[in-house]
C-alpha angles and dihedrals in degrees: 000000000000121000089251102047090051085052092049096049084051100044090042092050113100112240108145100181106280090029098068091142102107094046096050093049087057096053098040086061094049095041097043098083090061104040136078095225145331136220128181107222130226088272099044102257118145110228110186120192143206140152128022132257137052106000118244113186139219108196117185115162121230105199131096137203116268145146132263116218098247104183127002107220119231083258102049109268126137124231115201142209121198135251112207127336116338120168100223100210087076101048105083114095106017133126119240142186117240108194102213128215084272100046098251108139115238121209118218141150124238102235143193145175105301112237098247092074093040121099101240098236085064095052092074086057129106108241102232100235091237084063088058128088132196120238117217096157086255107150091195145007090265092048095059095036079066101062093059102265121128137156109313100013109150125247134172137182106261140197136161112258108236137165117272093205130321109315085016124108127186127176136112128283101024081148082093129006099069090064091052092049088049095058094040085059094045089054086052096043088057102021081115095043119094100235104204092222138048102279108210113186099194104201088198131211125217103021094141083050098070100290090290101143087056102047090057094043088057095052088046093054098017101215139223101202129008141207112200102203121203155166102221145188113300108196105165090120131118108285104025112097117230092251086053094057113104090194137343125219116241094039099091134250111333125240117214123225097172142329140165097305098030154029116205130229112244095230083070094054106049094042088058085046097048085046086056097049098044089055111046096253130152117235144174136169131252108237123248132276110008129121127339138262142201081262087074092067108025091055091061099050132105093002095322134288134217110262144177139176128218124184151191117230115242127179125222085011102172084034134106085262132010122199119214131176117251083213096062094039084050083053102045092054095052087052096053087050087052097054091050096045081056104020088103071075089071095039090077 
């Protein structure tokens, strides 16, 4: 299967922060030919296994931002409450998923007041999320009961990932599927090589939650050495200054040095940066000290472990669509190989 197709089959799969279900199942299916075994957690999260040794883990999160009905109107429309960061200025007018109580998936359109009707010094305004609604063609509460949908049933803005143009790929939840899909190819790519250590690929629950599915998976395997994988903000757009780019697309996968939930050990560092090198891979580094990652929790547990975090830059992340190069996703995957085919280095 083509890198893109794989990519396609993990950003259309449904997996709002706390349903991972459908996404799980998905990579369970594409990881299971290169690994040993594989258990789901308490929490959810997929921990695939291979080798033997001191552990070194690969963490990539599977779930996406999303939104929770929080209350069904006499009339049929869905209020919403938020799971994980939105920016509410681009929320009004967009179709969304509901995933019902038997799993059927239930189209709408997040609405709001036309601005005909709207005095205009309120159309330069922002619309708070808990003043829009959610249109499922319901025309009452029963109505919509009747499709499946209740109180805390999850929903997401959805649309099919699709190439922009060639080496170009668009679609949702690319933070982070792209990470999932990086460490699913690593374990291909050395799926035939003897890895002198006990390889554990976490596919975590509830990042956009606050890291909790990692948190619980490093206490579970309690690892040596980690690789926080990761699709990552992508700023290089009119308006924002260059020292105000996290990352830029083009530029290859990004290194991070710190950011809001880590700071990361120079010897890290500087082993991602000589792999890079030695292998002819761009690089660049993310710069500090923007956003969080799984890293920031798995590096603190069971007395610490070296960590590190590498990314893929993606533009508009924690947006209806997000935009990434194949190129960089091509990149990133050949650094982390690399890592693994050298990561018995960091074990001393």
């Amino acid at each position: 299967m083509e890198l893109f197709e794989k990519l396609k089959r993990l950003s259309d799969a449904f997996g709002v922060a706390g349903h991972e279900d459908e996404v799980r199942e998905t990579i369970r299916e594409m990881a299971a030919p290169y690994v040993d075994s594989c258990e789901v957690d308490p929490l959810g999260n997929l921990i695939c296994y291979r080798g033997e040794g001191p552990t070194v883990m690969l963490d990539a999160h599977m779930d996406e931002v999303g939104f929770l009905v929080r209350w069904i109107e006499a009339d049929g429309f869905l209020r919403v409450a938020p799971v994980g960061g939105w920016d509410e200025r681009l929320l009004p007018g967009h179709r969304v998923v509901i995933r019902a109580r038997d799993g059927r998936k239930v189209k709408g359109i997040i609405g709001a007041a036309p601005p005909h009707i709207v005095p205009r010094e309120e159309r330069r305004k922002t619309v708070p999320l808990e003043d829009l609604f959610v249109d499922v063609g319901a025309g009452s509460r029963e109505e919509a009961e009747g499709m499946g949908i209740a109180i805390g049933s999850p929903l997401t803005i959805h649309y099919p990932c699709d190439l922009l143009r060639e080496g170009y790929a668009t679609g949702k939840a690319f933070d982070d599927r792209v990470g999932c899909l990086v460490a699913l190819e690593a374990l291909r790519l050395t799926a035939a090589d003897r890895l002198p250590y006990r390889l554990v690929v976490n596919f975590a629950v509830g990042e956009e939650l606050g890291l909790r599915g990692a948190k619980a998976a490093a206490y579970r395997v309690a690892p040596r050495v980690a690789l926080a994988l990761e699709g990552t903000i992508g700023a290089d757009v009119p308006g924002i200054p260059e020292a105000k780019q996290p990352t830029r697309l083009g530029k290859g996968p990004a290194i991070t040095v710190a950011d809001r939930s880590i700071v990361v050990r120079p010897r890290m560092v500087e082993f991602l940066e000589r792999i890079a090198r030695a292998e002819g891979i761009p690089f660049q580094y993310k710069l500090p000290v923007y956003g969080g990652t799984d890293a920031g929790a798995i590096h603190t547990e069971r007395g610490g472990t070296l960590a590190g975090v590498v990314s893929v830059p993606c533009r508009y992340i924690h947006s209806p669509v997000s935009l990434l190069s194949l190129a960089d996703l091509e990149a990133t995957i050949r650094l982390v190989v690399g890592f693994l085919k050298r990561a018995e280095e960091l074990l001393g």
